[in-house]
MARVO-634020 format. One record per residue: residue in three letters; residue number from 1; x, y, z of N, C-alpha, C in turn. Coordinates in steps of 0.1 Angstrom, whole numbers. Atoms other than C-alpha are relative to their C-alpha. Example, Ala and Ser with C-alpha at 12.3 -4.5 7.8 and 13.67 -1.06 7.14 Angstrom:
residuo = ALA num = 1 npx = 9 npy = -12 npz = 0 capx = 123 capy = -45 capz = 78 cpx = 9 cpy = 12 cpz = 0;
residuo = SER num = 2 npx = -9 npy = -11 npz = 0 capx = 137 capy = -11 capz = 71 cpx = -8 cpy = 11 cpz = 8;
This chain:
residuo = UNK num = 1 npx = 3 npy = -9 npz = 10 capx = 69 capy = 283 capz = 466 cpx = -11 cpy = 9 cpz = 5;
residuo = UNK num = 2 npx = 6 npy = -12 npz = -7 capx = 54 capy = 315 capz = 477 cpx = -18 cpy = 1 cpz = -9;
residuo = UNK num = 3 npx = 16 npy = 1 npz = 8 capx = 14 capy = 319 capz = 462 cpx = 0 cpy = 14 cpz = -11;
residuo = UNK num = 4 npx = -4 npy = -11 npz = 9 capx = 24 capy = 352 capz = 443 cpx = 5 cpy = -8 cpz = -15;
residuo = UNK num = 5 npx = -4 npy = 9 npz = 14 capx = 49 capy = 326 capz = 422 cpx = -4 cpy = -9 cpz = -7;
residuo = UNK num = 6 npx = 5 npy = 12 npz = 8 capx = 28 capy = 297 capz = 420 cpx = -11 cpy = 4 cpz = -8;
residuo = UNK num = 7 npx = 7 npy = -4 npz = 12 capx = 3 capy = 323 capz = 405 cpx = 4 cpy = 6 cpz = -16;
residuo = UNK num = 8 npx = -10 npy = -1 npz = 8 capx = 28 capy = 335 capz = 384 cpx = 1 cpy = -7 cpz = -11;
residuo = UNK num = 9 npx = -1 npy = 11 npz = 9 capx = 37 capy = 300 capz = 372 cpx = -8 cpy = -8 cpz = -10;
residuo = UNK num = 10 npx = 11 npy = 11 npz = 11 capx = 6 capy = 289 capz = 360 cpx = -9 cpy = 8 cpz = -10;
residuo = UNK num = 11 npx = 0 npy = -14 npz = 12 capx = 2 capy = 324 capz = 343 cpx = 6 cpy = -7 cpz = -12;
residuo = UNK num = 12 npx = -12 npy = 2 npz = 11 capx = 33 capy = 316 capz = 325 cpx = -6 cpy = -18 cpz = -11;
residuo = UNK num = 13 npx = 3 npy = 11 npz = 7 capx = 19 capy = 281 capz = 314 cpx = -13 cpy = 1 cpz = -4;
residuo = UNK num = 14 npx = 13 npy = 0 npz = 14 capx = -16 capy = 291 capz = 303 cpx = 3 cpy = 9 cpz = -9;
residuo = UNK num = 15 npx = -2 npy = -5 npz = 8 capx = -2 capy = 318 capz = 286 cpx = 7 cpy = -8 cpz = -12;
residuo = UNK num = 16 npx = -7 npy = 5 npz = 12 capx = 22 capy = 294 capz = 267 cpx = -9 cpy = -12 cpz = -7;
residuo = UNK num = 17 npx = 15 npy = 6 npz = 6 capx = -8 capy = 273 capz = 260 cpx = -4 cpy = 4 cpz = -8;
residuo = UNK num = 18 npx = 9 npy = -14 npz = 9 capx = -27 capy = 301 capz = 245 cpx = 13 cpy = 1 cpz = -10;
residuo = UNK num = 19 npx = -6 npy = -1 npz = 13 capx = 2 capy = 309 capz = 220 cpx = 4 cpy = -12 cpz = -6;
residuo = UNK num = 20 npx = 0 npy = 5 npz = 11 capx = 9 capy = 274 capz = 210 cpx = -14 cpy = -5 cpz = -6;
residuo = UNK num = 21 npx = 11 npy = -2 npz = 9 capx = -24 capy = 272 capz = 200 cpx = -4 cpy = 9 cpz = -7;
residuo = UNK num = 22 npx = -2 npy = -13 npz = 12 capx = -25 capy = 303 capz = 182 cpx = 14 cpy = -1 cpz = -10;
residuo = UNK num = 23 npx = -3 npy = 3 npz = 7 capx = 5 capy = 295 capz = 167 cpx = 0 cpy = -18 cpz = -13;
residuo = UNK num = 24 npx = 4 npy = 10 npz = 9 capx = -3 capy = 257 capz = 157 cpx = -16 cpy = -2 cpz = -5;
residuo = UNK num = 25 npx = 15 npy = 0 npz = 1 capx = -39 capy = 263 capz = 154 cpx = -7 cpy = -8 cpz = 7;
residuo = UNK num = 26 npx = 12 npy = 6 npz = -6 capx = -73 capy = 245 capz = 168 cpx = 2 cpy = -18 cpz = -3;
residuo = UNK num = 27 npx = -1 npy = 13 npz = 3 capx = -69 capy = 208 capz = 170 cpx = -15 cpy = -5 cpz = -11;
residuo = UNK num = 28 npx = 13 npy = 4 npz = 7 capx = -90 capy = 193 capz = 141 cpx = -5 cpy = -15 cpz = 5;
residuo = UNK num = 29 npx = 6 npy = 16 npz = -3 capx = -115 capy = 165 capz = 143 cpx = 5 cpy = -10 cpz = -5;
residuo = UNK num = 30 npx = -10 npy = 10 npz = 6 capx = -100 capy = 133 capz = 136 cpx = -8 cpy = -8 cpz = -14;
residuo = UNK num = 31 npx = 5 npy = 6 npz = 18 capx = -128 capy = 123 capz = 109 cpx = 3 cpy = 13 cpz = -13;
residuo = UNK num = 32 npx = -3 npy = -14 npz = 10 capx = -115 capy = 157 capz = 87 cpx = 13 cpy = -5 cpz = -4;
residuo = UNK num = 33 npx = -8 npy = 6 npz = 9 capx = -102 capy = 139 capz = 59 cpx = 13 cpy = 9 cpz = -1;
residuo = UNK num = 34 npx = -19 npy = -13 npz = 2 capx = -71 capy = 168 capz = 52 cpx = 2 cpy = 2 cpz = 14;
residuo = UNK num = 35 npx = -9 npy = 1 npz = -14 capx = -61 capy = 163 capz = 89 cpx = 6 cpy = -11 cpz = 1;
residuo = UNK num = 36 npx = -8 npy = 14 npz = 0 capx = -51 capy = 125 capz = 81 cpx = 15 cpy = 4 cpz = -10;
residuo = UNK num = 37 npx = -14 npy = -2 npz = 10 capx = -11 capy = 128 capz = 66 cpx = 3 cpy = -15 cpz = -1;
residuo = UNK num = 38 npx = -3 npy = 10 npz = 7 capx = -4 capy = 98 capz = 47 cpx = 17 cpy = -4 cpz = 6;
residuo = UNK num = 39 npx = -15 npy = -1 npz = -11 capx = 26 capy = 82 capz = 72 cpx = 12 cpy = -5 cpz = -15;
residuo = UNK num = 40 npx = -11 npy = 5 npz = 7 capx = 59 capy = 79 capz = 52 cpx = 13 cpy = -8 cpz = 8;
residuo = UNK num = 41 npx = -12 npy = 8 npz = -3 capx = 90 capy = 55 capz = 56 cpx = 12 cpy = 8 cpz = -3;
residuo = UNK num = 42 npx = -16 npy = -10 npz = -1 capx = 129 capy = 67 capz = 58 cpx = -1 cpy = -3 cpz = -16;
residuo = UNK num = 43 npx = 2 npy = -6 npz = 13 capx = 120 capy = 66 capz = 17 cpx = -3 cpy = 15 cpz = -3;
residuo = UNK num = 44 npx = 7 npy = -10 npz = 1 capx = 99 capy = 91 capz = 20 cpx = -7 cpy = 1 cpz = -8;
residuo = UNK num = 45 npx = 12 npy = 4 npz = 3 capx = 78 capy = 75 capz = 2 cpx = -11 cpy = -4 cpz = 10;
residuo = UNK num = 46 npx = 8 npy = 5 npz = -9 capx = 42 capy = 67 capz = 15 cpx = -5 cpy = -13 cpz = -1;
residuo = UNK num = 47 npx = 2 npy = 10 npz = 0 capx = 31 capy = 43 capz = 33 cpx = -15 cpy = -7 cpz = 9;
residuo = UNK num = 48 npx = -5 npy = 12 npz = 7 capx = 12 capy = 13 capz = 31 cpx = 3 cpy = 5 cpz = -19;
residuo = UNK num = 49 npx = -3 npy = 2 npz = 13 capx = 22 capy = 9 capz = -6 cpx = 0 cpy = -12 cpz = -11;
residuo = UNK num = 50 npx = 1 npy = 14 npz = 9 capx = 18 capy = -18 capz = -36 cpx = 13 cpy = 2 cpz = -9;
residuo = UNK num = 51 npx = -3 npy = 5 npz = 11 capx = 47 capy = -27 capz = -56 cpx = 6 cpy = -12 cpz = -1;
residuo = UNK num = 52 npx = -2 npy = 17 npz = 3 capx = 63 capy = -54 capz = -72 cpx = 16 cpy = -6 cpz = -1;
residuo = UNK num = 53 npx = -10 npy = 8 npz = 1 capx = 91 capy = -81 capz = -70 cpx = 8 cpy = 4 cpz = -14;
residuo = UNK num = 54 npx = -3 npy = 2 npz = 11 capx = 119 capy = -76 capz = -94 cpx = 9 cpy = -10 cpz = -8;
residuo = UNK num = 55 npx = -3 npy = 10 npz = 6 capx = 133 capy = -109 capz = -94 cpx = -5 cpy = -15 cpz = 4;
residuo = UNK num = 56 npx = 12 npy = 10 npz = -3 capx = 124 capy = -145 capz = -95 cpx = 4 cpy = -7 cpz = 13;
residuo = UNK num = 57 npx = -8 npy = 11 npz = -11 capx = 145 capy = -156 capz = -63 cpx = 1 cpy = 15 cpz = 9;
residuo = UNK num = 58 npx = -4 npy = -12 npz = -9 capx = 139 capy = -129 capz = -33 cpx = -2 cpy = -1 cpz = 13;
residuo = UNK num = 59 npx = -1 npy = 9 npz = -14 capx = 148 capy = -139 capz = 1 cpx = -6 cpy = 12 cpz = 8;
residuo = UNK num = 60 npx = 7 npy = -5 npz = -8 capx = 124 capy = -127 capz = 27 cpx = 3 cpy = -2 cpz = 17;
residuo = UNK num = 61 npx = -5 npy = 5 npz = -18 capx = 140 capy = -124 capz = 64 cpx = -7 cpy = 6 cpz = 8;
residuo = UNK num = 62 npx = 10 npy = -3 npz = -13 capx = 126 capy = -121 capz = 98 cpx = 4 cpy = 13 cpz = 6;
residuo = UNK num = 63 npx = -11 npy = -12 npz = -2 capx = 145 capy = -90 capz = 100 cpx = 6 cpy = 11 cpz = -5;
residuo = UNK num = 64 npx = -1 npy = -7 npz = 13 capx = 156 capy = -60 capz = 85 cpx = 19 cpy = 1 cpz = -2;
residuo = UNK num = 65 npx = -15 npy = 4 npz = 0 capx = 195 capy = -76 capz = 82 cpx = 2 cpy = -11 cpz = -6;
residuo = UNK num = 66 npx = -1 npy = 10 npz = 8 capx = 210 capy = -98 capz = 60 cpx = 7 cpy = -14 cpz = 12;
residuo = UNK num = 67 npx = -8 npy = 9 npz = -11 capx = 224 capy = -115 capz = 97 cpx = -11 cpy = -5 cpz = 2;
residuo = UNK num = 68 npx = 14 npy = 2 npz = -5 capx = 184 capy = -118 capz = 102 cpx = -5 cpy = -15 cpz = -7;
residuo = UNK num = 69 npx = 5 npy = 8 npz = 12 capx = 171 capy = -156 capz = 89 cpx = -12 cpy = 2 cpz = -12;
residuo = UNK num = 70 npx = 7 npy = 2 npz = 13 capx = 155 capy = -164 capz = 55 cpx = -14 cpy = -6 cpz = 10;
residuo = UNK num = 71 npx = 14 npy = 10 npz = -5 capx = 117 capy = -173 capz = 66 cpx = -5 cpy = -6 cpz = -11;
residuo = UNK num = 72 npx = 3 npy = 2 npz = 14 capx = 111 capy = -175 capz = 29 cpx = 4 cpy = 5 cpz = -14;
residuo = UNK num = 73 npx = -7 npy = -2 npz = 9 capx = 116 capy = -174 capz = -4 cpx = -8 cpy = 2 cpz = -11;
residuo = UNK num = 74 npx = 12 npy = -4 npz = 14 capx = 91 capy = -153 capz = -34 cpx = 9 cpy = -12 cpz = -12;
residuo = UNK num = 75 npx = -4 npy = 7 npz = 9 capx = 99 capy = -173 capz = -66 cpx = -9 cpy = 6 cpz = -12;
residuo = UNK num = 76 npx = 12 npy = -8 npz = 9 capx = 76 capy = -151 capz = -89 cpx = 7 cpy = 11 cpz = -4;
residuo = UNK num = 77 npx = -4 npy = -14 npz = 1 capx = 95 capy = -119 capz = -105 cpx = -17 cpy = 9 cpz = -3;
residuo = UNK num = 78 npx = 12 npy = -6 npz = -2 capx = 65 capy = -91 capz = -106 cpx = -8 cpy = -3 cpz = 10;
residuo = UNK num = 79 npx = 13 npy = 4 npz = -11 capx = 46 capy = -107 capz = -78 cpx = -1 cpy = 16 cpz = 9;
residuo = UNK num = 80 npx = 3 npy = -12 npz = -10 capx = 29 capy = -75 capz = -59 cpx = 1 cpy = -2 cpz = 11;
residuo = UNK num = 81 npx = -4 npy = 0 npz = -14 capx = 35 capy = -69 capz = -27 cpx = 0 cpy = 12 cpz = 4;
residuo = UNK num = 82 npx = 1 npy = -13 npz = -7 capx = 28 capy = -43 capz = -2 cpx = 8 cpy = 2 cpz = 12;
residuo = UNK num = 83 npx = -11 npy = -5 npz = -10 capx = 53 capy = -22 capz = 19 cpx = -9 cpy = 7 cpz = 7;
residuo = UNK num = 84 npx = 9 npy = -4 npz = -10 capx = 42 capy = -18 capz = 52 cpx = 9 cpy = 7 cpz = 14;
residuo = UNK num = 85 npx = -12 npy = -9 npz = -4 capx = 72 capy = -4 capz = 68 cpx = 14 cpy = 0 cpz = -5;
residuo = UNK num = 86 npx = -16 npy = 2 npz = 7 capx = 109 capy = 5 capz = 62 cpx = 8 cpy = 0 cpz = 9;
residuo = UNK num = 87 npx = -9 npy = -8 npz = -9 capx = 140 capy = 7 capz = 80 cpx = 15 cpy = 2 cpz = -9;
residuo = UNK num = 88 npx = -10 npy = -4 npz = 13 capx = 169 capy = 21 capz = 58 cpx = 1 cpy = -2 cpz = -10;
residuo = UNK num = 89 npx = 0 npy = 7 npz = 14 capx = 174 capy = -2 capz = 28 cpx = -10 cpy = -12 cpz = 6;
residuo = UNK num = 90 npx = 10 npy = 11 npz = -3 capx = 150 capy = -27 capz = 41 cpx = -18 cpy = 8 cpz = -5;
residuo = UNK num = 91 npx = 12 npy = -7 npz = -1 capx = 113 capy = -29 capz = 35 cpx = -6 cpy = -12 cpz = 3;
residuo = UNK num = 92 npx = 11 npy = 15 npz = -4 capx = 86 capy = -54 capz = 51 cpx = -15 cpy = 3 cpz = -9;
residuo = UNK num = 93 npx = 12 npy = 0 npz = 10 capx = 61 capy = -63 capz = 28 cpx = -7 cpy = -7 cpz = 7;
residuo = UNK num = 94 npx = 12 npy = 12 npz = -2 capx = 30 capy = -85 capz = 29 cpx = -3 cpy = -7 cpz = -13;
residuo = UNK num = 95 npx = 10 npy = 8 npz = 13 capx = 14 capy = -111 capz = 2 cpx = -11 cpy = 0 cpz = 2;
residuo = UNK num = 96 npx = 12 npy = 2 npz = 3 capx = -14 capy = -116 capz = -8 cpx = -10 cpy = -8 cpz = 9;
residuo = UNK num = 97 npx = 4 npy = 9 npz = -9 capx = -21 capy = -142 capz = 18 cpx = 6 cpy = 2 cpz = 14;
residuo = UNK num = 98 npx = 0 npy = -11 npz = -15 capx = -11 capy = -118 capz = 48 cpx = 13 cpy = -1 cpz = 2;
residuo = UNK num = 99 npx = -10 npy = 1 npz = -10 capx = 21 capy = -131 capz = 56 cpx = 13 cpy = 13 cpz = -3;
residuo = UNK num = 100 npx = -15 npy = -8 npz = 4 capx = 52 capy = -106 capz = 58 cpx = 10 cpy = -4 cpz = 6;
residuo = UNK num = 101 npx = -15 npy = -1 npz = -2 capx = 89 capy = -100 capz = 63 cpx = 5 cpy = 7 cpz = -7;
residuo = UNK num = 102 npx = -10 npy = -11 npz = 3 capx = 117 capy = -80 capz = 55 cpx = 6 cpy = -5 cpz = -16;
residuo = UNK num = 103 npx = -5 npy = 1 npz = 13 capx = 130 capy = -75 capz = 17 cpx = 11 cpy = 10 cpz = -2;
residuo = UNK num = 104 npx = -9 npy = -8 npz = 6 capx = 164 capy = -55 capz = 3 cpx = -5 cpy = 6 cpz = -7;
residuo = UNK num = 105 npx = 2 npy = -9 npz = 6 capx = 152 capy = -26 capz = -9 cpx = 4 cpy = 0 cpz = -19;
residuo = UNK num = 106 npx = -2 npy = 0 npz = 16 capx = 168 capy = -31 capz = -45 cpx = -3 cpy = -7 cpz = -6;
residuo = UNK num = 107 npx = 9 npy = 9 npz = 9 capx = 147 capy = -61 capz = -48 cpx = -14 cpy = 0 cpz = -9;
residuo = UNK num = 108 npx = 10 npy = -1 npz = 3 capx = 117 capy = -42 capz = -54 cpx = 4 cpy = 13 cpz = -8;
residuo = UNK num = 109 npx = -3 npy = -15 npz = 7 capx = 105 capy = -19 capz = -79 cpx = -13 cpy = 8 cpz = -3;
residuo = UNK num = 110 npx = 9 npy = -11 npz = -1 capx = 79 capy = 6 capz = -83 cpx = -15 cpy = -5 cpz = -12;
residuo = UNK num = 111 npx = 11 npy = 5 npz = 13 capx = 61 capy = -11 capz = -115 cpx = -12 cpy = -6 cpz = 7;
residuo = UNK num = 112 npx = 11 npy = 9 npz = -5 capx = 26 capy = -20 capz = -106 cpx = -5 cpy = -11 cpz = -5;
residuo = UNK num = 113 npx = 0 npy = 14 npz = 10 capx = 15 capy = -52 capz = -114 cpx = -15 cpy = -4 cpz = 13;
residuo = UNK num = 114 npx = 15 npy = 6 npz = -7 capx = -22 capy = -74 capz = -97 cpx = 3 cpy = -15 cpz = 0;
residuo = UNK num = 115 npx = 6 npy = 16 npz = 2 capx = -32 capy = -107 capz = -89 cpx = -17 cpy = 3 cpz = -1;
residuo = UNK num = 116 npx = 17 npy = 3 npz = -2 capx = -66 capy = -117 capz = -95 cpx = -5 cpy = -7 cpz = 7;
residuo = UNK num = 117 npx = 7 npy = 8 npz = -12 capx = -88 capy = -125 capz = -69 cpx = 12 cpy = -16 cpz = 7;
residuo = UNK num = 118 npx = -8 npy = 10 npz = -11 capx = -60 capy = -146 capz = -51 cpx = -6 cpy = -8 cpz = 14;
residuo = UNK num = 119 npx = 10 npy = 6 npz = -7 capx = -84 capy = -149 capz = -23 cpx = -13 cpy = -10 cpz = -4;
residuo = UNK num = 120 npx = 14 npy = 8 npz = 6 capx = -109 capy = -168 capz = -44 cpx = 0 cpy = -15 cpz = 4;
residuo = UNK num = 121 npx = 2 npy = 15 npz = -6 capx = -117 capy = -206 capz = -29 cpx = -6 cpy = -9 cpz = -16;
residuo = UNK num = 122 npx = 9 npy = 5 npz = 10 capx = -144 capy = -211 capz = -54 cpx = 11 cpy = -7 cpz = -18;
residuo = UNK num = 123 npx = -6 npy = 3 npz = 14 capx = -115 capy = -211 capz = -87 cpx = -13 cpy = 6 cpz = -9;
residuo = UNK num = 124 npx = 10 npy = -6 npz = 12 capx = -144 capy = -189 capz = -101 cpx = 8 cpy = 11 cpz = -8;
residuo = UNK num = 125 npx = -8 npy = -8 npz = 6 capx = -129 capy = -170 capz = -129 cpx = -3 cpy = 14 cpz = -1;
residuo = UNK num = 126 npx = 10 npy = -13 npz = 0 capx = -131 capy = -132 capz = -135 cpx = 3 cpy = 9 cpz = -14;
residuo = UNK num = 127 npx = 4 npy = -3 npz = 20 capx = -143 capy = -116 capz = -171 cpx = 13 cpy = 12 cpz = 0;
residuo = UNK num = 128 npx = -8 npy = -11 npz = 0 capx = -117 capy = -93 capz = -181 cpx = -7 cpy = 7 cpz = -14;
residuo = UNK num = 129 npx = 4 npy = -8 npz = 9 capx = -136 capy = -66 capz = -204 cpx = 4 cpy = 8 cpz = -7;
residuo = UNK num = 130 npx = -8 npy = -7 npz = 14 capx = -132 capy = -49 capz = -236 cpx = 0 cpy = 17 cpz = 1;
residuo = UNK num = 131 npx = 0 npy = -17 npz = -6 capx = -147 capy = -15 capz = -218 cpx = -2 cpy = 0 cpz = 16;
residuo = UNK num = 132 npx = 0 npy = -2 npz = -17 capx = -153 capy = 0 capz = -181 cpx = -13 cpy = -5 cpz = 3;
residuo = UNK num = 133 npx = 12 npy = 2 npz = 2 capx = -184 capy = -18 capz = -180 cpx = -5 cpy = -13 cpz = 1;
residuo = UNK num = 134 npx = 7 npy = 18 npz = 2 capx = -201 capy = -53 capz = -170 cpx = -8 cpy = -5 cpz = -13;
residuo = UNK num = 135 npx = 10 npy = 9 npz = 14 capx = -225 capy = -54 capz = -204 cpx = 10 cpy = 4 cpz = -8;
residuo = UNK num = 136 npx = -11 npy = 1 npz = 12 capx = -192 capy = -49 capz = -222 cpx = 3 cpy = -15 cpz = -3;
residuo = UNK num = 137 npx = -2 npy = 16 npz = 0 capx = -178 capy = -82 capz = -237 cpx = 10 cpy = 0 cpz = 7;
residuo = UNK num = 138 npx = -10 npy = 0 npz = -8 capx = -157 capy = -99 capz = -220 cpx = 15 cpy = -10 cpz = -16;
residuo = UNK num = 139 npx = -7 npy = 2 npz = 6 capx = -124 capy = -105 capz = -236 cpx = 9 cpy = -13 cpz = 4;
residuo = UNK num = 140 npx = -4 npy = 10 npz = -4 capx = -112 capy = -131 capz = -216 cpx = -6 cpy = -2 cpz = 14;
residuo = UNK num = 141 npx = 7 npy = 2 npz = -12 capx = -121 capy = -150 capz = -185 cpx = 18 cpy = -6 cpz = 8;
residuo = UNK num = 142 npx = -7 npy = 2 npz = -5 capx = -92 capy = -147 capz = -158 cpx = 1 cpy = -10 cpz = 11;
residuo = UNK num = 143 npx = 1 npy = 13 npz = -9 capx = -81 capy = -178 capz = -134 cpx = 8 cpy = 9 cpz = 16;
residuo = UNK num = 144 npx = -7 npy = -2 npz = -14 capx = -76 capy = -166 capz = -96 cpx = 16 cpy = -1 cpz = -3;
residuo = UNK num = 145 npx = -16 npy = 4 npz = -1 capx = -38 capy = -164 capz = -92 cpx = 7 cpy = 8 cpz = -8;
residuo = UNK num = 146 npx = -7 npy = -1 npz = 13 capx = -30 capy = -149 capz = -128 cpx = 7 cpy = 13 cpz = 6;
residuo = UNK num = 147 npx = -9 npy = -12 npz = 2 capx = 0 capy = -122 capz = -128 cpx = -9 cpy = 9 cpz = -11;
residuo = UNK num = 148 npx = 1 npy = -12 npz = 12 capx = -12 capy = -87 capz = -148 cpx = 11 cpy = 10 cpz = 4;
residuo = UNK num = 149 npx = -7 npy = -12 npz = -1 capx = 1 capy = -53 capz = -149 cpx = -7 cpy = 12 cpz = -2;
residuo = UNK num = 150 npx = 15 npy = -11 npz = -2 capx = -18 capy = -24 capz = -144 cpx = 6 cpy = 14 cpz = -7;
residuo = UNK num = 151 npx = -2 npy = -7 npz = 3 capx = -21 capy = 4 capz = -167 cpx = -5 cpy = 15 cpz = 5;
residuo = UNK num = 152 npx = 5 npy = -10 npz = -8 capx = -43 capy = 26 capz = -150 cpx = -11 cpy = -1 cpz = 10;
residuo = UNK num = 153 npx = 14 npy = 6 npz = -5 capx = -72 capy = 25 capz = -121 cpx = -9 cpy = 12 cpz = 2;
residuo = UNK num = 154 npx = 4 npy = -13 npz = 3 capx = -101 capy = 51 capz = -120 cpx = -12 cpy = -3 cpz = 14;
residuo = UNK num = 155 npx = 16 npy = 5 npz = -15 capx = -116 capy = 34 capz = -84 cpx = -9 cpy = -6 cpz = -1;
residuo = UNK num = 156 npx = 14 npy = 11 npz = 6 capx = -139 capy = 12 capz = -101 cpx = 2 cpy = -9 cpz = -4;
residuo = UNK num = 157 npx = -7 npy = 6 npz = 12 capx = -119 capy = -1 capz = -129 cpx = 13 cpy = 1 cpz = -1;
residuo = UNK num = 158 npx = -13 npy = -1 npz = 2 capx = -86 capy = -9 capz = -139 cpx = 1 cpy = -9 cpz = -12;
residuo = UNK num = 159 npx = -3 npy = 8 npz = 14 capx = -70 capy = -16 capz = -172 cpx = 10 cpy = -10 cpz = 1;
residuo = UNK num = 160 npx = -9 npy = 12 npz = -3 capx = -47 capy = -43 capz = -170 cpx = 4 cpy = -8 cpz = -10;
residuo = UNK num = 161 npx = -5 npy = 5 npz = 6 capx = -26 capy = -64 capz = -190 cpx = 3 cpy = -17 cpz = 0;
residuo = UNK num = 162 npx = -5 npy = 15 npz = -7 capx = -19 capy = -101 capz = -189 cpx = -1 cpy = -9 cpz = -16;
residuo = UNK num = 163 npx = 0 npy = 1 npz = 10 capx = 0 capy = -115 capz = -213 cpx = -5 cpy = 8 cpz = -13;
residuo = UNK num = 164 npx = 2 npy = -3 npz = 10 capx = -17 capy = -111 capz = -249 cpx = -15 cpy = 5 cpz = 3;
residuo = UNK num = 165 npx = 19 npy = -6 npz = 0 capx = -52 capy = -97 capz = -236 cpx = 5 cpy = 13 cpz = 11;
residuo = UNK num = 166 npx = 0 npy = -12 npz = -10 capx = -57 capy = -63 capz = -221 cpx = -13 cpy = 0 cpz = -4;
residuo = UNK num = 167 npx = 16 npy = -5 npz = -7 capx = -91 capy = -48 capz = -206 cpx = 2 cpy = 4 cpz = 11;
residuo = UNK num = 168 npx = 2 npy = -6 npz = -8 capx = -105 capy = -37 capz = -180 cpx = -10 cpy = -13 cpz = 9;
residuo = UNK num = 169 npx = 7 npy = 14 npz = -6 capx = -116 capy = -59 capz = -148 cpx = -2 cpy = 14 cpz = 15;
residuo = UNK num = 170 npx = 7 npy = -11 npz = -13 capx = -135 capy = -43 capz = -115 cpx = 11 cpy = 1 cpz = 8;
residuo = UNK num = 171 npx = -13 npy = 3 npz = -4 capx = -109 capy = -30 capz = -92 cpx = -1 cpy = -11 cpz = 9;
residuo = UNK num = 172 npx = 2 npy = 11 npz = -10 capx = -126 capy = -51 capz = -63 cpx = 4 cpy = -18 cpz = -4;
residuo = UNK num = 173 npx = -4 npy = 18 npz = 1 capx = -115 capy = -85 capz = -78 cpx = 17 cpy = 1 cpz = -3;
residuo = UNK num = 174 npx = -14 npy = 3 npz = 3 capx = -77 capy = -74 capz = -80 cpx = 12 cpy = 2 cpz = 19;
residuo = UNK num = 175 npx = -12 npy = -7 npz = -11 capx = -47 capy = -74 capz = -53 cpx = 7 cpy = 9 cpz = -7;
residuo = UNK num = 176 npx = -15 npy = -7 npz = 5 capx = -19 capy = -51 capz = -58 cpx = -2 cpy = 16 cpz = -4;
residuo = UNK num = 177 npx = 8 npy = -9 npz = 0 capx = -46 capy = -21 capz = -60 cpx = -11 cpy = 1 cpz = 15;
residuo = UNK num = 178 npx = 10 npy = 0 npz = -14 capx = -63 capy = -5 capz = -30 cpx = -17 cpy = 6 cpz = -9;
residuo = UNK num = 179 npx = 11 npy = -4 npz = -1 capx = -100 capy = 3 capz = -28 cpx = 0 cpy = 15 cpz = -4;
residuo = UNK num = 180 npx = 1 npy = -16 npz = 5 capx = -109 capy = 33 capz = -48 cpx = 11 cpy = 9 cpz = -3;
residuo = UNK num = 181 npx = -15 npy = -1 npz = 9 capx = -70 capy = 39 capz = -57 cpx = -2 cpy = 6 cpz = -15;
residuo = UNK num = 182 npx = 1 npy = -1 npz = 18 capx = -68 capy = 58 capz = -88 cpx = 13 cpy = 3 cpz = -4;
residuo = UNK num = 183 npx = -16 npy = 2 npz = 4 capx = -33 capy = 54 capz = -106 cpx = -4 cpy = 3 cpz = -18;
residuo = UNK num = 184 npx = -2 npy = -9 npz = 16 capx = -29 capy = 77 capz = -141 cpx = 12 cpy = -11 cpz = -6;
């Protein structure tokens, strides 16, 4: 290659440089929050994500095929669970106790629903209140483990349902809600 064209060539590639950067703009910093895009699944929904079981018998394979083995078996309808990837009609969740695998998409459904403090050792209970607020009373005292359903969270607080008592309990003592998550 002659030094005329190899000047040429590398014309032609800083120039194409310079316009996809003018056309895609300046690379942003990676801590600039509105440069993070929230990854989605062939849903198109985003992901990770919390919802819940909609029956009480939902076979969890190592796979995203029903040729794929059973590794287990939920037994809880509503139990939350987070989708952590998809591949067509499949979705791999997680529990509460980390483990995942692959679920039929038409087993789950969008309804949000919590455990309480599931990670708890202690079996210490947690107050579920009558307002957003620790010197509110407490309306009941919830046992690690207990199914709710969540009406709304405001990143602090969440109203929640269980059975015949509703209140509000911190969001930090629930699964099935992220950290500072607010859901209208």
């Amino acid at each position: 290659m002659g030094l005329g064209l190899l000047i040429s060539h590398r014309l032609l590639l800083a120039m194409t440089a310079l316009v996809v950067v003018l056309v895609v703009g300046p690379v942003q910093a990676a801590d600039d929050d509105t440069a993070k895009a929230e990854p989605t699944g062939a849903s198109g929904l985003g992901l990770p994500r919390f919802v819940s079981l909609k029956s009480d018998k939902v076979n969890v394979r190592k796979g995203p095929s029903t040729d794929q083995a059973i590794v287990w078996v939920f037994n809880r309808a509503g139990l939350p669970v987070e989708v952590i990837a998809e591949s067509e009609n499949w979705r791999r969740v997680r529990d509460s106790e980390g483990a995942d695998g692959w679920v039929l998409h038409s087993l789950l459904s969008g309804r949000r629903t919590i455990l309480i403090a599931p990670w708890s050792k202690d079996q210490e209970s947690v107050p579920l209140y009558t307002s957003k607020s620790a010197s509110g009373g407490a309306a009941a005292a919830l046992e690690p483990g207990v199914l709710g359903n969540v009406s709304n969270c405001d990143g602090e607080w969440c109203q929640i349902s269980v059975d015949d008592y509703s209140g509000y309990v911190e969001q930090d003592k629930l699964w099935g809600v992220y950290k500072g998550e607010e859901i209208k």
